[in-house]
C-alpha positions as CSV (number, residue, x, y, z in Angstrom):
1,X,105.1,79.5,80.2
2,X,103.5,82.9,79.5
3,X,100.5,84.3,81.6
4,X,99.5,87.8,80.6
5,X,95.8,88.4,82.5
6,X,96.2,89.0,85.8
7,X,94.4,91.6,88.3
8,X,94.8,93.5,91.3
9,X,93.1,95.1,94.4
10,X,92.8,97.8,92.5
11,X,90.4,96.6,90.5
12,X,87.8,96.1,93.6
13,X,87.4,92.2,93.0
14,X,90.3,91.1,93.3
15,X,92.7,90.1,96.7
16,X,96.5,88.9,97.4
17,X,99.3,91.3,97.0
18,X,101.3,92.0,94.0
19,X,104.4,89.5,95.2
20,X,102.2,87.0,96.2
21,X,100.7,86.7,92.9
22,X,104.3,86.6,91.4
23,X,105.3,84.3,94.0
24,X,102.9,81.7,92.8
25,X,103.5,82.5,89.2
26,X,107.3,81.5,90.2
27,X,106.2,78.1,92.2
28,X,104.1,77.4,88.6
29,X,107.2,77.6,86.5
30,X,105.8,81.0,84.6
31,X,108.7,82.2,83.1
32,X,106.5,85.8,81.5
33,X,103.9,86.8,83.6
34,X,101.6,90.1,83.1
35,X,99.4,92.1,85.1
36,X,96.9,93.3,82.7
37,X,93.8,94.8,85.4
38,X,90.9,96.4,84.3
39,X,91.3,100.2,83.1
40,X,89.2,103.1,84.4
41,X,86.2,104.5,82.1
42,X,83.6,107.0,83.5
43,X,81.7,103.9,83.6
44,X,81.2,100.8,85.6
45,X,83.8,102.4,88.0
46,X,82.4,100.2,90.6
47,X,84.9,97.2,88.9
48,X,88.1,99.0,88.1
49,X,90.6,101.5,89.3
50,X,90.4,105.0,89.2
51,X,92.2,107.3,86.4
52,X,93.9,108.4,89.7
53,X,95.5,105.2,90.9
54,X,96.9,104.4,87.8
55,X,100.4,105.7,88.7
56,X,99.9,104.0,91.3
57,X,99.5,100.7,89.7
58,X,102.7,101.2,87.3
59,X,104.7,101.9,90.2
60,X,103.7,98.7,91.8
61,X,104.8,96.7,88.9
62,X,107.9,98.6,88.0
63,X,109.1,97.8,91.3
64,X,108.4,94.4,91.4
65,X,110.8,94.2,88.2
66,X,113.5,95.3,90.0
67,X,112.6,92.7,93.0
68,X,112.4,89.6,90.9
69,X,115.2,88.9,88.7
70,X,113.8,85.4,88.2
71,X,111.2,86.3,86.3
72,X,110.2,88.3,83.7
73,X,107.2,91.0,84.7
74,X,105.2,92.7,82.1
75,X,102.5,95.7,82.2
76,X,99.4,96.4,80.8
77,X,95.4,96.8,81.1
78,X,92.7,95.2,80.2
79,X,90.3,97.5,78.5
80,X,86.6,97.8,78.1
81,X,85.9,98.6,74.2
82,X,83.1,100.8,74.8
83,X,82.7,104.2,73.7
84,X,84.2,105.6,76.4
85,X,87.4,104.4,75.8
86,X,90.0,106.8,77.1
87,X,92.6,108.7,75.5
88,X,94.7,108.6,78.7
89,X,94.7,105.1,78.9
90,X,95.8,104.0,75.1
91,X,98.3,106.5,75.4
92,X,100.1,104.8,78.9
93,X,103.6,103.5,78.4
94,X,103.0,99.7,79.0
95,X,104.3,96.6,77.4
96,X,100.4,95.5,75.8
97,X,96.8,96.4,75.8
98,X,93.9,93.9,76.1
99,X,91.1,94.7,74.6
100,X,88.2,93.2,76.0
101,X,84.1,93.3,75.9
102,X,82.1,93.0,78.8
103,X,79.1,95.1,77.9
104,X,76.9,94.9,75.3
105,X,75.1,98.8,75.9
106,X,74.8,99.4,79.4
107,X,74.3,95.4,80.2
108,X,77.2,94.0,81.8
109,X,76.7,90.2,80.0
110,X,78.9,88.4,82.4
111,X,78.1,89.8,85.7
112,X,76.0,87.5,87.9
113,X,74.1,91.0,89.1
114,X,72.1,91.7,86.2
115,X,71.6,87.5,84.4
116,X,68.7,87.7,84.5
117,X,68.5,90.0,81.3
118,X,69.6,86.4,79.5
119,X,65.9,85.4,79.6
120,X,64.8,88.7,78.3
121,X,66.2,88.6,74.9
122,X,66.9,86.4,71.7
123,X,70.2,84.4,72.1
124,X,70.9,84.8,68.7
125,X,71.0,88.5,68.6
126,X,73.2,88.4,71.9
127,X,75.8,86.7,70.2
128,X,75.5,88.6,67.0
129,X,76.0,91.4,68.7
130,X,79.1,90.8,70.9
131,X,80.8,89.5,67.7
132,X,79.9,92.8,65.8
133,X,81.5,94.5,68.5
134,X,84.6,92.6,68.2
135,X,85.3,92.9,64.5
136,X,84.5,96.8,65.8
137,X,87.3,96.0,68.4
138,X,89.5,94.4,66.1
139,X,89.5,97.2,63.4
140,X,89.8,100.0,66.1
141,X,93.8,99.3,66.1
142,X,93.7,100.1,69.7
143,X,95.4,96.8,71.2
144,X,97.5,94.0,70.7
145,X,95.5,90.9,72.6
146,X,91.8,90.6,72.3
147,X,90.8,89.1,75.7
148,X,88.3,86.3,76.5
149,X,87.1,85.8,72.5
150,X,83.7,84.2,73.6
151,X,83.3,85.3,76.5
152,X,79.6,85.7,76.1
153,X,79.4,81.8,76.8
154,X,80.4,82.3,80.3
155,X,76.7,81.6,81.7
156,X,76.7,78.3,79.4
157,X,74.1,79.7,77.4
158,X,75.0,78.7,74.0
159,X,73.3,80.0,70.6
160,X,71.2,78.0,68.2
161,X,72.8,79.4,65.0
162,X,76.4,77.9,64.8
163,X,78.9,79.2,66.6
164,X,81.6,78.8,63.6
165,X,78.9,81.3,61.4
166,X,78.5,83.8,64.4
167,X,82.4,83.6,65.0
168,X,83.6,83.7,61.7
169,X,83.8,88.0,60.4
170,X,85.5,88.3,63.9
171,X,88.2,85.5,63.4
172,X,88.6,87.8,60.2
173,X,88.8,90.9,61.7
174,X,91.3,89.9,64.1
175,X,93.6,88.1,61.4
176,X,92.8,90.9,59.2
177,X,94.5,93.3,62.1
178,X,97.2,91.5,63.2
179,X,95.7,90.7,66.6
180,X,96.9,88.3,69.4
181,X,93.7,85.5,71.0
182,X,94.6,84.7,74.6
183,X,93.7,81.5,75.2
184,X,92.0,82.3,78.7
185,X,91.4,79.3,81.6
186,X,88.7,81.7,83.8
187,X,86.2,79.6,81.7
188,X,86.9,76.8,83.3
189,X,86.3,78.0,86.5
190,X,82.9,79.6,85.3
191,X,79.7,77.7,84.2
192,X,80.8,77.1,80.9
193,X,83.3,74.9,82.2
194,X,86.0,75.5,79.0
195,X,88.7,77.8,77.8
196,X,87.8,81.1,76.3
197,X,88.0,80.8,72.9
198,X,86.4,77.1,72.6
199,X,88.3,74.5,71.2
200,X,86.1,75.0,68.1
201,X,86.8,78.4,67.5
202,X,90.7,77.9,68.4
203,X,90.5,75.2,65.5
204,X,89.3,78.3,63.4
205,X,92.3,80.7,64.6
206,X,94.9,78.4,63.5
207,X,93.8,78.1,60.1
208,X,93.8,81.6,60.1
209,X,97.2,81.9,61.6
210,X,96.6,84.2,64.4
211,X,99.2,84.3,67.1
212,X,97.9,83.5,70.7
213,X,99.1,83.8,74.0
214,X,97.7,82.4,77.6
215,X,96.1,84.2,80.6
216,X,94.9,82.5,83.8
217,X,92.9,85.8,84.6
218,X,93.6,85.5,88.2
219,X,91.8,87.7,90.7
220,X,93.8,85.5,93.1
221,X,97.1,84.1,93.9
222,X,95.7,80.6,93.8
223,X,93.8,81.6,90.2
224,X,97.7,82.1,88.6
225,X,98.6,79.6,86.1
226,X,95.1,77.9,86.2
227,X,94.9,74.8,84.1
228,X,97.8,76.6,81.9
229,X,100.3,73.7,81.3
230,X,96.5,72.1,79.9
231,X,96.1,74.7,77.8
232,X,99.3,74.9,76.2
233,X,99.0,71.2,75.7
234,X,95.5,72.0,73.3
235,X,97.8,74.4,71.6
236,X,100.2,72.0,70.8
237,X,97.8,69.5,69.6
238,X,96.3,72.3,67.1
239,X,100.0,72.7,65.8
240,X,101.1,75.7,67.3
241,X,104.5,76.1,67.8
242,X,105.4,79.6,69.5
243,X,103.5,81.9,71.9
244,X,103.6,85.4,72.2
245,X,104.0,87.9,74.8
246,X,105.2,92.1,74.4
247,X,107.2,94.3,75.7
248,X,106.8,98.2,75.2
249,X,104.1,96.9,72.8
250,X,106.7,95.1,70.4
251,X,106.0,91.0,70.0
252,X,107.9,88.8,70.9
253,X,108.0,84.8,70.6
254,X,108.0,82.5,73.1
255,X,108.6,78.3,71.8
256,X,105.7,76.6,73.4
């Protein structure tokens, strides 16, 4: 199995050191596991490393290489597509970049600090919004993964406006771009209670043919390779027949 999303303390919400987190990944029968943690920005530095610690973080992982044969380590970041995306972070030798958006402006959607902003505005234009930001993502050409697809659901507020309709230029956009979808289990742990994308929007991916790959999104050693072999399962069903995974930002494919 192949499990991409992963954090670290360095992130500031995260615990469990680096070999326990590949330690479980090993009990789980991940064969290609990631650490993809969030990448700093002059901006919401409370949730993320600093530019400073980044050597720091590639050392860690380099080293675990080299400490477990028996599995195959990848690294990356997850990054914020906000305006203040960094130079110095696109241009890091790692094996993939996740693209991800957790802000819409200043509001950080998903954070339980500030939901209360949920009952301030129209659902509709919330979700039109994120989505134009992801077709913004997807033609950037900045990454290889975009992270979490809907992950605007994760407070279970759902639009009124189809979801298929809202979805639909961004599905575009990332087949348009050649873009991997994680299939992401953290929903399941949230209030949403499902995978990031939804079943319905995966439906939607394959028809486009857009390559995916899977991510338990720990921010704990007992988060690795949550509900994963379930997820690959709904893959399966859907028809797909490979994953994907990189290394030094090439593809490669992985039989599922």
């Amino acid at each position: 199995m192949i499990d991409l999303h992963n954090h670290t303390i360095l992130c500031n919400h995260s615990q469990g050191s680096l070999d326990e987190f590949i330690q479980k990944a090993i009990q789980k029968g991940i064969n290609v596991y990631g650490f993809s943690d969030h990448a700093p920005m002059n901006f919401d530095k409370k949730y993320r490393m600093s530019f400073e610690e980044m050597d720091i973080y590639e050392n860690w992982i380099d080293n675990l290489k080299k400490k477990y044969s028996q599995i195959k380590i990848l690294k990356g970041y997850e990054v914020d597509f906000t305006p203040m995306v960094d130079k110095k972070v696109l241009e890091r030798k790692v094996d993939y970049l996740i693209g991800s958006i957790h802000f819409l402006d200043n509001w950080g959607f998903d954070n339980p600090e500030f939901l209360a902003t949920w009952n301030e505005r129209d659902i509709d234009d919330i979700y039109k919004e994120y989505f134009n930001l992801v077709v913004q993502l997807a033609e950037s050409k900045m990454f290889d993964i975009v992270g979490h697809l809907d992950l605007i659901k994760v407070f279970n507020f759902k639009p009124n406006e189809d979801i298929k309709v809202l979805a639909k230029e961004a599905i575009e956009a990332i087949a348009d771009n050649h873009l991997v979808i994680e299939i992401n289990t953290a929903g399941i742990r949230k209030a949403v209670n499902e995978p990031y994308p939804s079943i319905t929007l995966l439906e939607m991916i394959k028809q486009k043919n857009i390559d995916i790959t899977f991510g338990s999104d720990a921010h704990s050693p007992s988060q690795v390779g949550f509900y994963l072999k379930e997820c690959y399962n709904i893959a399966k069903f859907l028809g797909y027949k490979k994953a994907v995974y990189f290394e030094n930002r090439e593809k490669k494919y992985k039989e599922i």
